[in-house]
C-alpha positions as CSV (number, residue, x, y, z in Angstrom):
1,X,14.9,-75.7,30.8
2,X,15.2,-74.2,27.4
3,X,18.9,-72.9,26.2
4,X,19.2,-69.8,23.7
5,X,21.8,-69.9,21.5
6,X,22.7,-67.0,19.0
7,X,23.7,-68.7,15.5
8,X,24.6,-64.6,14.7
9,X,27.8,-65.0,16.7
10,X,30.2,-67.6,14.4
11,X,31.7,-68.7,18.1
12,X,28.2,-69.8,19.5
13,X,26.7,-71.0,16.1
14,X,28.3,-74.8,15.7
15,X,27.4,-75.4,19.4
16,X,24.4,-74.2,18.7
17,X,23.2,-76.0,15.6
18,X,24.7,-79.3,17.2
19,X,22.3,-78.6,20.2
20,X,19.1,-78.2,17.9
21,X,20.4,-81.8,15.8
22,X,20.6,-84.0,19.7
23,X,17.8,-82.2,20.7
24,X,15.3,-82.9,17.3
25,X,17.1,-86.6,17.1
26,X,16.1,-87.4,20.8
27,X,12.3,-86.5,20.2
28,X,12.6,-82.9,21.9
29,X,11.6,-79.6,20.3
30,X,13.3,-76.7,18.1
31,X,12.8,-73.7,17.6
32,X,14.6,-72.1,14.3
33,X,14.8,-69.3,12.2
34,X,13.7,-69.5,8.7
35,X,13.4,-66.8,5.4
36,X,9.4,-66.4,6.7
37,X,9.1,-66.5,10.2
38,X,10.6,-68.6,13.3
39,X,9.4,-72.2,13.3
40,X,9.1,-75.0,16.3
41,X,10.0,-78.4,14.8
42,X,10.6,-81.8,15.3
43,X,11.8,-85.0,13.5
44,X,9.0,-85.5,11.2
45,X,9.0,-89.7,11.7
46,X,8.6,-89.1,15.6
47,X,4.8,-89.3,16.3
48,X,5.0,-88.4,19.9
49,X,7.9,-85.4,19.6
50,X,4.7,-84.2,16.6
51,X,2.1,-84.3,18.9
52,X,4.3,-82.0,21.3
53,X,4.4,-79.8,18.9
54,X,0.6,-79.8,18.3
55,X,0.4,-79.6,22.1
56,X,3.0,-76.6,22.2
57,X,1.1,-74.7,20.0
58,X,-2.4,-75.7,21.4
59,X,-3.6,-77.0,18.0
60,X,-5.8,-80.0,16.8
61,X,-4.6,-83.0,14.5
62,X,-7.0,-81.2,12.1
63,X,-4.3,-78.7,11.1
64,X,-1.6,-81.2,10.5
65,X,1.7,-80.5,10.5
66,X,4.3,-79.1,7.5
67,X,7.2,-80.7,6.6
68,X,10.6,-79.2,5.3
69,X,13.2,-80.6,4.0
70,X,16.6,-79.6,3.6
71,X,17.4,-80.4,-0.2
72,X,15.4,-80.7,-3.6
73,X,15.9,-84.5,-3.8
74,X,14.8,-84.9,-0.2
75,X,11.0,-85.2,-1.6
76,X,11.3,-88.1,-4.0
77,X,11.3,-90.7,-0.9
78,X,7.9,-88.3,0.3
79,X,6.0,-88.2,-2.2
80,X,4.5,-91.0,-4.1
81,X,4.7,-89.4,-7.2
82,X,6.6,-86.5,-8.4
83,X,4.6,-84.7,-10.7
84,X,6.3,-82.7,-13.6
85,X,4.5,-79.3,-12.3
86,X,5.7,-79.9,-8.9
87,X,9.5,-80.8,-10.1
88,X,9.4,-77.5,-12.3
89,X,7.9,-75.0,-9.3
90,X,10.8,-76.9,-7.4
91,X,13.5,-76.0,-9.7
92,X,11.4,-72.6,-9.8
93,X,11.6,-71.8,-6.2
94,X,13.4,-73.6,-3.9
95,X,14.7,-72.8,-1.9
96,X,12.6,-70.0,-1.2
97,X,8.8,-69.4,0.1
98,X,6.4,-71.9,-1.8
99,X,5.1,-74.8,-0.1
100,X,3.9,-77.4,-2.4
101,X,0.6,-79.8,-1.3
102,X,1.5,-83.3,-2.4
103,X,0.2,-87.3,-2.2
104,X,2.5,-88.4,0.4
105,X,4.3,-91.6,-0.2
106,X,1.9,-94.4,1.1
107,X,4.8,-96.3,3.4
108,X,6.1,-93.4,5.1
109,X,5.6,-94.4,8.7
110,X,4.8,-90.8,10.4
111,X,1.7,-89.0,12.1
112,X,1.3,-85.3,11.2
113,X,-1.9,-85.3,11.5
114,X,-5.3,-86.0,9.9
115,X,-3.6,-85.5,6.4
116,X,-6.1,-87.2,4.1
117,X,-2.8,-88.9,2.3
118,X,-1.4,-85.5,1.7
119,X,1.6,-83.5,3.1
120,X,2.4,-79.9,2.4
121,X,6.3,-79.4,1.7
122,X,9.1,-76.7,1.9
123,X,12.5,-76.1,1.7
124,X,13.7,-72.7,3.9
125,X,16.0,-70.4,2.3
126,X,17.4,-69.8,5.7
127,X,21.2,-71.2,5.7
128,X,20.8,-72.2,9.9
129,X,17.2,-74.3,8.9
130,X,19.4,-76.0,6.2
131,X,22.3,-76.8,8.8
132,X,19.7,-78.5,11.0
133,X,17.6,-80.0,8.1
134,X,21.0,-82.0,6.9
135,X,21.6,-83.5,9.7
136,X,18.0,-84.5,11.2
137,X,16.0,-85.2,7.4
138,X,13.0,-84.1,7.3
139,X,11.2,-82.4,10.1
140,X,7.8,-81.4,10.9
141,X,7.9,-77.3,11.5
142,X,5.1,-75.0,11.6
143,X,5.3,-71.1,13.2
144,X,6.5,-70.7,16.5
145,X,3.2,-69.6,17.8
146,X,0.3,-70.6,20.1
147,X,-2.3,-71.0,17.8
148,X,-4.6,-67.7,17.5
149,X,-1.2,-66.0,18.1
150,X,1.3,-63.7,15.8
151,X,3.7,-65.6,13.9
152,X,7.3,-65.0,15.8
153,X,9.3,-62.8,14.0
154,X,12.3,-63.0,16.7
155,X,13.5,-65.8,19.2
156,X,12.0,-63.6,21.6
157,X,8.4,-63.9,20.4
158,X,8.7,-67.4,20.2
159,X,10.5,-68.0,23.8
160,X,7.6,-65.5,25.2
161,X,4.8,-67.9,23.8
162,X,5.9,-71.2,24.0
163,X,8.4,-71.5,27.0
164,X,10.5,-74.6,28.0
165,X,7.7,-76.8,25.6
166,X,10.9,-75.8,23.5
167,X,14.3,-77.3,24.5
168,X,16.5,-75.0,22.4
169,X,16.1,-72.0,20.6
170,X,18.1,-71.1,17.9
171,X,18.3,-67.2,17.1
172,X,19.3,-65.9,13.4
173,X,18.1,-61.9,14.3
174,X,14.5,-60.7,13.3
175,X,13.0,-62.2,10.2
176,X,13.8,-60.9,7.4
177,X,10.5,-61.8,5.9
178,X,7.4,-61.8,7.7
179,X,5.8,-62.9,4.7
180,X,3.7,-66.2,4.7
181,X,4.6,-68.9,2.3
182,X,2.9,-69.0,-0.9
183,X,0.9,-72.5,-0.9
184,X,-0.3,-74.1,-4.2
185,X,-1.8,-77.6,-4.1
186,X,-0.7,-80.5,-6.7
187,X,-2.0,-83.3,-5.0
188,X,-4.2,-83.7,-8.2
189,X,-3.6,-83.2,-12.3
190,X,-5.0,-79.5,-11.5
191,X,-3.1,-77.1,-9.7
192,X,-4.5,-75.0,-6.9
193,X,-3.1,-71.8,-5.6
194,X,-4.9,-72.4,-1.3
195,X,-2.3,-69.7,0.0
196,X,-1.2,-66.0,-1.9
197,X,2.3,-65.2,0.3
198,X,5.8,-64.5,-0.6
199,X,5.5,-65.7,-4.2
200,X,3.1,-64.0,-6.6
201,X,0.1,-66.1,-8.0
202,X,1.3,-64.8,-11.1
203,X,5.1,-65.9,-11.2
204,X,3.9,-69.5,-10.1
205,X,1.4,-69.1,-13.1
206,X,4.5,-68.5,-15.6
207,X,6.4,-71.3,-14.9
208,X,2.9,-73.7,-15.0
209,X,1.9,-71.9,-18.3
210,X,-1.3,-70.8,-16.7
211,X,-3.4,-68.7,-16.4
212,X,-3.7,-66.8,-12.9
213,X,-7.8,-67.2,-12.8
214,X,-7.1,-70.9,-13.4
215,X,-5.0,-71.4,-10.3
216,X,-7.0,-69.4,-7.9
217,X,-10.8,-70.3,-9.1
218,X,-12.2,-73.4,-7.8
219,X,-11.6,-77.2,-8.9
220,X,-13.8,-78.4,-11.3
């Protein structure tokens, strides 16, 4: 059985949160609001409560898993190298909607996925995500959908699609942004723009002193 808890109501919110934190530490499944859409997530260094989540949504380990984090500094242990781009579209927008395509950190001992060495990161501008992202670390969260499915913009969508794969549900009201993230790849020395969303090609452009054709054309 799935519980519901509305993180809205200041007198429901703690028990709440503390229910999403035992229930992501003891390999179970979340579902949280965030400043795009509702996410289902899991601790990101539990291989089986990831594959859940895969399962959940019916999708393959050829869409691997996102990770968010709940502060900047989080990513220095996940990434094996911090590039200066990647620090300054940090300080630039995070928390906020970019996701930033990285080289993962070669020890990290998780399973999102087929990730080719790579891991796409985030940190949610959502203050009940944060809550549950300082206690747990880093988590695995993608949209609280079946695959093929709308994003859920309420804990309703997301109850309706995926059930009791979740074990608690954490609602923060409608999103407030149904807005994808904007996704920009610096896995390598050139930049990549995969994903236009809630931040502008050309405001990540500015703070890489770029041009926007650079970012969106293809890699030479």
């Amino acid at each position: 059985m799935s519980t519901v808890f509305d993180c809205n109501d200041p007198q429901t919110r703690p028990a709440g949160i503390d229910a999403a934190v035992r229930a992501a530490k003891g390999g179970r499944l979340v579902v949280l609001p965030t400043d795009t859409v509702y996410g289902i997530g899991c601790d990101a260094f539990d291989s089986d409560a990831v594959a859940d989540l895969l399962g959940a949504k019916n999708r393959g380990r050829d869409m691997p898993v996102p990770v968010v984090v709940g502060s900047w500094h989080t990513i220095e242990g996940l990434v094996l190298s911090v590039s200066q781009q990647a620090r300054d579209l940090v300080q630039a927008f995070w928390p906020g909607g970019l996701s930033l395509v990285v080289q993962q950190a070669p020890s990290l001992a998780w399973d999102l996925g087929d990730t080719d060495g790579t891991v796409m990161l985030r940190m949610p501008l959502h203050p009940v995500a944060i809550e549950v992202l300082r206690e747990v670390g880093p988590m695995a969260l993608s949209s609280a959908n079946v695959s093929g499915l709308p994003p859920a913009t309420t804990v309703g969508d997301a109850r309706d699609q995926l059930g009791d794969n979740v074990s608690v549900y954490l609602d923060g009201g409608p999103a407030t942004s149904a807005v994808a993230s904007t996704i920009v790849d610096v896995s390598t020395a050139t930049p990549r723009i995969l994903r236009e969303g809630a931040v502008s090609a050309t405001a990540v452009a500015e703070v890489l002193d770029l041009a926007v054709g650079d970012l969106l054309g293809p890699r030479s």
